[in-house]
N, C-alpha and C positions, 0 to 999 in steps of 0.2 A: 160293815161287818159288826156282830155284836162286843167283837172282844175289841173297840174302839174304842178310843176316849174319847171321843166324838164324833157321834153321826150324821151324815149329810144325804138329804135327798131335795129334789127339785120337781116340785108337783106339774101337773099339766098347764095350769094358770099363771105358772111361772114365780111361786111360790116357795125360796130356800128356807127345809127346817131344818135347825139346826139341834142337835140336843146332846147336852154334855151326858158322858154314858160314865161313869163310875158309880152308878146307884148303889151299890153297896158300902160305899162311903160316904155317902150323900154328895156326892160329886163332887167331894173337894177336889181343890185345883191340882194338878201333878204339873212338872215342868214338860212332858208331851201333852197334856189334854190344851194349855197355853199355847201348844207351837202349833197344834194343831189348827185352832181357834183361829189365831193369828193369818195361817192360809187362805181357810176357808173367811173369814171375812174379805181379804185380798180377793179371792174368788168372787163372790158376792158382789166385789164390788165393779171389778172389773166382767164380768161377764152378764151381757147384754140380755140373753135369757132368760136371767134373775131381774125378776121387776120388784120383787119385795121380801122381806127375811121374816122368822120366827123364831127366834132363840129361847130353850124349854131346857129341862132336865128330865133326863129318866128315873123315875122312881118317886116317890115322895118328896125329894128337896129338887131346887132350883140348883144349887150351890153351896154346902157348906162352908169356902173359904180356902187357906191354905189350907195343906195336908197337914196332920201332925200328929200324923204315925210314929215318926220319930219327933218325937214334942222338942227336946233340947236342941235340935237340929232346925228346926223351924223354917228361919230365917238366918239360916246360914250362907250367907253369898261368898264363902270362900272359893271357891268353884269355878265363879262366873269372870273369875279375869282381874279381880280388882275393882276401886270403883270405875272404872272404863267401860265395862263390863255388864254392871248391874244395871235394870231399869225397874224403877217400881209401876210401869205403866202396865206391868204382868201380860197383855197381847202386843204386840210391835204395831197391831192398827187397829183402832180402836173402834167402834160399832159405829159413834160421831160421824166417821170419816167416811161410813160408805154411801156410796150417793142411790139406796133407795131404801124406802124404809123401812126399821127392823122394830120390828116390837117383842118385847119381853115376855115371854108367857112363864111368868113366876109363878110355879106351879108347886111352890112347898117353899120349905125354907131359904133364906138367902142371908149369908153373915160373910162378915169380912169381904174380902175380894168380891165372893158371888153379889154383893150387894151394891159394889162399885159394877162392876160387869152389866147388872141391869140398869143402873142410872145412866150408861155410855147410849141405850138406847133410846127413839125417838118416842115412843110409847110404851107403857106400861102395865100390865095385866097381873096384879096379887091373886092368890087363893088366902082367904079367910083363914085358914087355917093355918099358914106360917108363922115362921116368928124370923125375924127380919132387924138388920142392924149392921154399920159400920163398926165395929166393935174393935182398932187396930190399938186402941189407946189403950187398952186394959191387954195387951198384949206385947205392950214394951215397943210397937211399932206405931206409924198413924195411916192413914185411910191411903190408900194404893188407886189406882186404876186410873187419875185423871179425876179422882172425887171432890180433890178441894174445886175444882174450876167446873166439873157437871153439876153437881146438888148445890151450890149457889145460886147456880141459872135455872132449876129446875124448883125449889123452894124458896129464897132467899137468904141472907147470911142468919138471922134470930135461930131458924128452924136447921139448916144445915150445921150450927151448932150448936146446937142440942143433939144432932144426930151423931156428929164429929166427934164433939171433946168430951161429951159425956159417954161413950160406947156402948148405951144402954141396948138392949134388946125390945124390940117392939113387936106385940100383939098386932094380928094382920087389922083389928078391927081402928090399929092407932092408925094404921097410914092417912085415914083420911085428914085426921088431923095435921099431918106433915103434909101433906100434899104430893106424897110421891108415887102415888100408883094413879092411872087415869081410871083404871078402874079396879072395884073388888067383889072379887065372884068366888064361890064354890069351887074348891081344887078342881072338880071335874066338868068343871065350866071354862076352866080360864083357858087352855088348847084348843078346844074350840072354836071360843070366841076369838081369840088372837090369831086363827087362819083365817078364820071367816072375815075379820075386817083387813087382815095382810091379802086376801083375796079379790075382794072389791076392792083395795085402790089397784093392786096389780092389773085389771082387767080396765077399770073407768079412769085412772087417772092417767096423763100421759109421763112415761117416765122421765123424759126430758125433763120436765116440767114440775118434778115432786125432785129430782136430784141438784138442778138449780136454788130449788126454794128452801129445802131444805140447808144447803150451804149456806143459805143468808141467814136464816133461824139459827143456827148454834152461833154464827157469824155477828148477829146483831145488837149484843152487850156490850160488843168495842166499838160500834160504831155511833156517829150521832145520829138524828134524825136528818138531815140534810144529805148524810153519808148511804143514811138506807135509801132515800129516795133516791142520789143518786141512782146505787148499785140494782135498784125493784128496775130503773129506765135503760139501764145497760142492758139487761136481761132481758126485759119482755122486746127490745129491739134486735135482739141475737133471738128471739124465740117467733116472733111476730114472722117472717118471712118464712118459717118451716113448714113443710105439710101438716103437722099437728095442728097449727092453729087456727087450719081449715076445716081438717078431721072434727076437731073438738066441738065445734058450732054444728055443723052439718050433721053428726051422725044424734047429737042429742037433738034435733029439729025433726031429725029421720025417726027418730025413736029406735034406736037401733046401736049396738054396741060397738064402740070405735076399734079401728085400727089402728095404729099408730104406728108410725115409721120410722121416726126420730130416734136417735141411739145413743146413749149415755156416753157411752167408747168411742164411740166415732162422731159425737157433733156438740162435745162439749163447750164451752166458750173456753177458744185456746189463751185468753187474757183473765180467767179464773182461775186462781194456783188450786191444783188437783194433789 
């Protein structure tokens, strides 16, 4: 519905968009448009359906950040219980965690929070036109969302602070310098383009198979290399024996669009913490 703080639909190709809806605020965060969030990535990730996500904003921003409507009240956590209570992880499951992949259609601005929220995803799509920043240090806070531990693995430490401790604001035309957008297009290009490639993998790739891989990619900073080859031999021996891995050969031999059978919820590796 429009009077939502975030909208959810599921295209025919199995395709979740998702889009934060307070455009009149520039979609800063509320503590519903969070819980909502929260859900719907649970959903997302648990439902077999959803073979690939697109997280966007309505209107001209991606995400403004906190609210701060009431500015003195900001980050007020007296509310939330104590520190028991509070989490600065702002969704309870983070974009990381869901096992297919979500790409970011940053389609305006993205500061604070909104700009951790895009880093939690596996690809990334700027519009030119935004202006873009971790900015939590020049607000008496520091960067929220799981940022110190995504934009290290996603930039390195030099460039992640520069973007961290300094809270500057950055021109869409810097990100290439940082290294944090995969790609940068025309506001009115970046939705688009970010269904269009969440579409082809949702269709060509098998989801078994991008929800596994993926866990080893966010996974593979803590491990060694002896540890990934391990965990690559575990898998393709839990993946090898499935109807996909026949599908996959066979239908691109056929020239011909695969089926896939295999199901995220139901044929996970039960020796993979989920």
């Amino acid at each position: 519905m429009a009077d939502e703080s975030v909208l959810f639909e599921i295209d025919p190709d199995g395709v979740a968009v998702i889009t934060l809806n307070r455009p009149d605020k520039l979609n800063a965060c509320s503590g519903d448009l969070l819980e909502r969030l929260t859900t719907l990535y649970r959903r997302c990730d648990q439902d077999d359906a959803i073979r690939a996500v697109v997280v966007t904003g309505a209107g001209r921003a991606f995400c403004a950040g906190a609210d701060m409507s009431d500015a003195a009240r900001t980050f007020d956590v007296s509310d939330s219980g104590g520190s028991g209570g509070f989490s600065a992880g702002g969704v309870g499951f983070p974009a990381f965690r869901i096992r297919k992949l979500v790409v970011a259609a940053v389609n305006g601005h993205a500061i604070g929070i909104g700009m951790s929220l895009a880093m939690q995803c596996d690809i990334r799509i700027f519009a030119r036109e935004g202006k873009y920043g971790i900015v939590q240090v020049r607000r008496g806070v520091l960067g929220d969302a799981w940022s110190h531990w995504t934009l290290v693995r996603l930039v390195g430490l030099a460039r992640a602070a520069e973007i961290m401790l300094t809270g500057q604001t950055f021109r869409g035309e810097e990100l290439d310098r940082l290294g944090v957008a995969n790609r940068l297009l025309p506001a009115a290009e970046v939705l688009p383009t970010a269904l269009g490639l969440a579409r082809d993998c949702a269709i060509h790739a098998a989801p078994l198979s991008v929800a596994v891989s993926k866990r080893l990619l966010w996974e593979s900073f803590d491990l060694g290399p002896d540890q990934v080859e391990a965990r690559e031999t575990a898998l393709h021996e839990h993946l090898m024996p499935l109807p996909d891995a026949i599908e996959g050969p066979v239908s691109h031999m056929e020239r011909r669009t695969p089926e896939w059978t295999s199901r995220v919820a139901a044929d996970w590796p039960s020796w993979l913490e989920d």
